[in-house]
N, C-alpha and C positions, 0 to 999 in steps of 0.2 A: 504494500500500500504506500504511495508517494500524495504527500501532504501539498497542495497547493500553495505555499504562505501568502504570496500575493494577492490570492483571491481571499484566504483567510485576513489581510490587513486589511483588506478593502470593504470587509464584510465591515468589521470593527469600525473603520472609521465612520462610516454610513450611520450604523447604528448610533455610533456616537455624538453625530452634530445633529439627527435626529432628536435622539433622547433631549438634546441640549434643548433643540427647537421646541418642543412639545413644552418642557419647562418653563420657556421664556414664553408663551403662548397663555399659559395655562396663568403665569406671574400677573401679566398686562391684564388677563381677565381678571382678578381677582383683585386687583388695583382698581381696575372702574368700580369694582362694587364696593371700593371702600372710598374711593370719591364718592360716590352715589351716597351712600352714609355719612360723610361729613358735609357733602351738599346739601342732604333732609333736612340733616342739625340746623344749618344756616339759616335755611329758610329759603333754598334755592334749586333749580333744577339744573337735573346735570345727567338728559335726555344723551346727550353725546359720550357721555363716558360710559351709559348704560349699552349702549348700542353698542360700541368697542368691546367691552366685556362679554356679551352674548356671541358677538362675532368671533373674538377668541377661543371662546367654548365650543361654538360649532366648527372652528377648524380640528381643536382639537379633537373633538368627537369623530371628525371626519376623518383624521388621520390613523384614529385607532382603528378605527372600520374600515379604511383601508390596506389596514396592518395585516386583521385577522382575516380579510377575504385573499390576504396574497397567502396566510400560511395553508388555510381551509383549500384553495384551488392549488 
């Protein structure tokens, strides 16, 4: 049995600016919803950081859904 390494780094690296992406995705959402919570406090809307947030969420959704239909096919 002869180990590819090449294609094994390149698995690795993928996976990893991946994971990165999903984190930083997942960060920026979770950040509008706490502007959203200190814009309520104020007494302000903050229609635009909600929307960011939810759009975050559904990349990331999106991405995990397109994780598991690549390992499933």
């Amino acid at each position: 049995m002869k180990i590819d390494w090449a294609a094994l780094g390149s698995v690795f690296g993928v996976s990893l600016v991946v994971t990165v992406a999903l984190v930083a995705l997942f960060t920026l959402g979770i950040m509008g919803l706490s502007h959203r919570e200190r814009a309520t406090a104020q007494g302000d809307s903050a229609t635009l950081a909600v929307t960011g947030a939810y759009v975050c969420f559904a990349a990331c959704a999106a991405a995990v859904a397109y994780g598991i239909s690549l390992i499933v096919v």
